[in-house]
N, C-alpha and C positions, 0 to 999 in steps of 0.2 A: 748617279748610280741607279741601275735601274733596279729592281727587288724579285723574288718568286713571291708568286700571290698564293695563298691556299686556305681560302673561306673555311678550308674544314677542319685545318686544326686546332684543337681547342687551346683554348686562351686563357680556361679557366686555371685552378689548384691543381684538380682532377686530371688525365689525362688517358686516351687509350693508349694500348701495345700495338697496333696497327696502324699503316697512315692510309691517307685519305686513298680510293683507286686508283687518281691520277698518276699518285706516284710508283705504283706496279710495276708498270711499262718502263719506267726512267733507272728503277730498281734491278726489273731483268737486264736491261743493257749492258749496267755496269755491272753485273754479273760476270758477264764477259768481257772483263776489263782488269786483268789479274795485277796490272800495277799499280792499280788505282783504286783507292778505299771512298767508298760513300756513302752516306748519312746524310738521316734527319732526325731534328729530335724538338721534341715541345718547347713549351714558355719554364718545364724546372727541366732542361738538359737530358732528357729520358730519349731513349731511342725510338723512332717511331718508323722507321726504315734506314737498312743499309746493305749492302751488297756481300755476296759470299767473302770476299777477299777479308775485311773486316774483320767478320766471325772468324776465317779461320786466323786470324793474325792475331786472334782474342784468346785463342789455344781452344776456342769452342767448335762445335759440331754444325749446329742448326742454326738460326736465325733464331728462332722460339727464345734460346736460352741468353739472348742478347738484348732482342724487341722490351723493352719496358724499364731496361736497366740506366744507374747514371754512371758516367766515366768512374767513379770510385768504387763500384761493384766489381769492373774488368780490368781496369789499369795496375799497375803498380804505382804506389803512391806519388813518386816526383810528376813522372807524366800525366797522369789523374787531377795534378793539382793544376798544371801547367795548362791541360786542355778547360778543366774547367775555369780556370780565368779566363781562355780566350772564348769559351759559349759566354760567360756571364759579362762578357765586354760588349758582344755585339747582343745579345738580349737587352742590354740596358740603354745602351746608347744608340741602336738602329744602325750603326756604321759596318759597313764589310770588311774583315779582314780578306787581301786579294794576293796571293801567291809570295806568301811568308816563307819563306828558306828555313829549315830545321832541321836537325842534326841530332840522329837519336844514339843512343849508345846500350846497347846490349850485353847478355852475356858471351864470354870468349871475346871479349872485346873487338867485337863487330861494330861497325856503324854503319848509318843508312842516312841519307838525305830525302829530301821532300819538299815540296813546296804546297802548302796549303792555304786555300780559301773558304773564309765561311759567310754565306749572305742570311740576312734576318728575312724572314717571312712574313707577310704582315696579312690583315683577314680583312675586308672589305671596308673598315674603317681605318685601315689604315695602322693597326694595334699592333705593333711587335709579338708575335702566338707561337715563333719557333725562330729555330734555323736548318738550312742545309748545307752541305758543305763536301769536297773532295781534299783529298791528299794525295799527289801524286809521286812515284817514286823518281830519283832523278839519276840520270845516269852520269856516272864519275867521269870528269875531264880526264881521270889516266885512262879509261877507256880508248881504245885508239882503234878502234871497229870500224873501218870505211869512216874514218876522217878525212878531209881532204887535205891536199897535199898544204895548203896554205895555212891551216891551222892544226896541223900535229906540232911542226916547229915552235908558235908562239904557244902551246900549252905548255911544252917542256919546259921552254924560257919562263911562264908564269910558277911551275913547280918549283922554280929552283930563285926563284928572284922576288918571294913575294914579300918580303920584308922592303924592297924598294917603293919607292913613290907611282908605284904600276896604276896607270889608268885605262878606262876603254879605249880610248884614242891612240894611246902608245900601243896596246896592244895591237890593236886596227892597223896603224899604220909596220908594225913589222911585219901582217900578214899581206902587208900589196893591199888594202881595202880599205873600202872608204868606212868611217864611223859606222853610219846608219848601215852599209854592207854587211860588216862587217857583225855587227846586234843581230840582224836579220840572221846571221849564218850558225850565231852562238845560238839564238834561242831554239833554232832549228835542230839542234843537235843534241841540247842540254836540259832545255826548256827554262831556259835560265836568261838573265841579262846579263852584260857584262860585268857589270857592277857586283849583281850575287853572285859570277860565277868568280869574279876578284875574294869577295866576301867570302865561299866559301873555301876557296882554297886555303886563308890564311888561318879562315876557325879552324880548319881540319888540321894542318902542321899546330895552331896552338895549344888542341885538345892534344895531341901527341904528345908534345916536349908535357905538359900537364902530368901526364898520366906517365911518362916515361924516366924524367928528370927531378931534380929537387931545385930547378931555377926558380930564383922568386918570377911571382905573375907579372912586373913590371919587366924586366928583362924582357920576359914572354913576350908581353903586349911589342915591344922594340922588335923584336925576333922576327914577329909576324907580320909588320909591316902597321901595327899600330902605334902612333906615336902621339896618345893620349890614353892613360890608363884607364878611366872612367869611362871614356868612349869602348875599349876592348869589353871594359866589362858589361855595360849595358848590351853591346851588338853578342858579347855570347851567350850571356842572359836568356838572349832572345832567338838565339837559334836553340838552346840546349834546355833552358827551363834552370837553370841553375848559376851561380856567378862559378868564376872559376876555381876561387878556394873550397867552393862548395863540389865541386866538380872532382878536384883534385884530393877531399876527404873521401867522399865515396870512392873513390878507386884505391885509396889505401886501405877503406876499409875492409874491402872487396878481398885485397890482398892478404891481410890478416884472417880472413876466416870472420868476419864480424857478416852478423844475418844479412841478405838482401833481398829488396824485394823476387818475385816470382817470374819467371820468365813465361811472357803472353804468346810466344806461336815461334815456330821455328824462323821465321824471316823477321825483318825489320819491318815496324810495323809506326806507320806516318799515324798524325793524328786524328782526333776519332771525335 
């Protein structure tokens, strides 16, 4: 894995509200990149550059009011907790998380997907002194915008059949293509591999029956095409930040009128 170098951010306790100039240029671009959230932030998780999209996903105006802060100043608390374990993963251990699948949930019970990476930064010695990272937003397989003709059919068949033993290969082969074609054409599409876009179609009907039904989560797991409970739970753990019963109280609680966090920006908004 290769890493971003940037001798200039400090490494210390201390930290500025500004990042180094280099990263200006990389900052306007994604500017203009309205699906796409980006970030930098120190060695204690502080923001030290990010892109408009961001702020305004943050419910904020400026960049000013975001520059210096940590994910628990702007998030609501589940996703604040959830990001900050994946800064304080790759802070500590130097490793990149590389195009992670999540699945956020809102209010009016909206969701949004995304696939997020964050690489550790390191200063001339070599020292872990930050991270950067994007979140991109990912557009739903029911989507059917200039699909082509060979894969509208096998999405609808993945809607409706994903509790079966569905893999990229089966898939592949009922569109006429070869494996590797066939990856090539999803990622093109989705920005997805077969496997996450397998993966996310069953979290998304799981979180549904979750939030919709009173099935127990084992059922669920069988429903969705999981047929190891511990496995479902971990794989939505980690797309959602929450296990499923934890998933499933928040949206009763929701229900009853019990307080919840705040809503951060009219869209869905990936991690930060």
């Amino acid at each position: 894995m290769e890493y971003f170098c940037s001798p200039s951010v400090n490494s210390g306790t201390t930290s500025t509200t500004t990042a180094p100039p280099a990263w200006a240029v990389i900052e306007q671009l994604f500017d203009h990149v309205p699906d796409t959230v980006f970030f930098v932030k120190d060695r204690a998780g502080r923001y030290l550059a990010t892109n408009q999209t961001l702020v305004e996903r943050c419910g904020l105006r400026t960049k000013a009011e975001l520059l210096g802060q940590a994910v628990t100043a702007v998030f609501p608390r589940e996703l604040a907790e959830r990001f900050a374990a994946q800064d304080e993963a790759v802070l500590r251990s130097g490793r990149a998380i590389i195009d992670r699948l999540e699945l956020h949930w809102y209010p009016r019970r909206r969701t949004g997907w995304c696939l997020t990476t964050k690489l550790p930064l390191r200063d001339g010695r070599g020292e872990v002194v930050g991270l950067v990272g994007i979140s991109r937003d990912l557009r739903e397989p029911g989507d059917a915008r200039s699909l082509p003709a060979a894969v509208a059919p096998v999405l609808e068949y993945l809607e409706t059949h994903y509790a079966e033993p569905v893999s990229p290969r089966s898939l592949a082969q009922r569109a006429g293509l070869s494996p590797v074609r066939f990856a090539r054409l999803i990622k093109r599409l989705f920005r997805l591999s077969p496997v996450q876009l397998i993966a996310q179609t069953r979290l998304a009907a799981a979180s549904r029956l979750l939030r919709e039904t009173g099935q127990q989560v084992a059922d669920i797991a069988v429903a969705c095409g999981f047929y190891d409970h511990s496995a479902f739970t971990r794989a939505f753990k980690s797309a959602t930040g929450q296990t499923p019963t934890q998933f499933r109280g928040g949206r009763r609680s929701a229900k009853n009128g019990s307080p919840q966090p705040p809503a951060f920006g009219p869209e869905p908004s990936c991690s930060g």
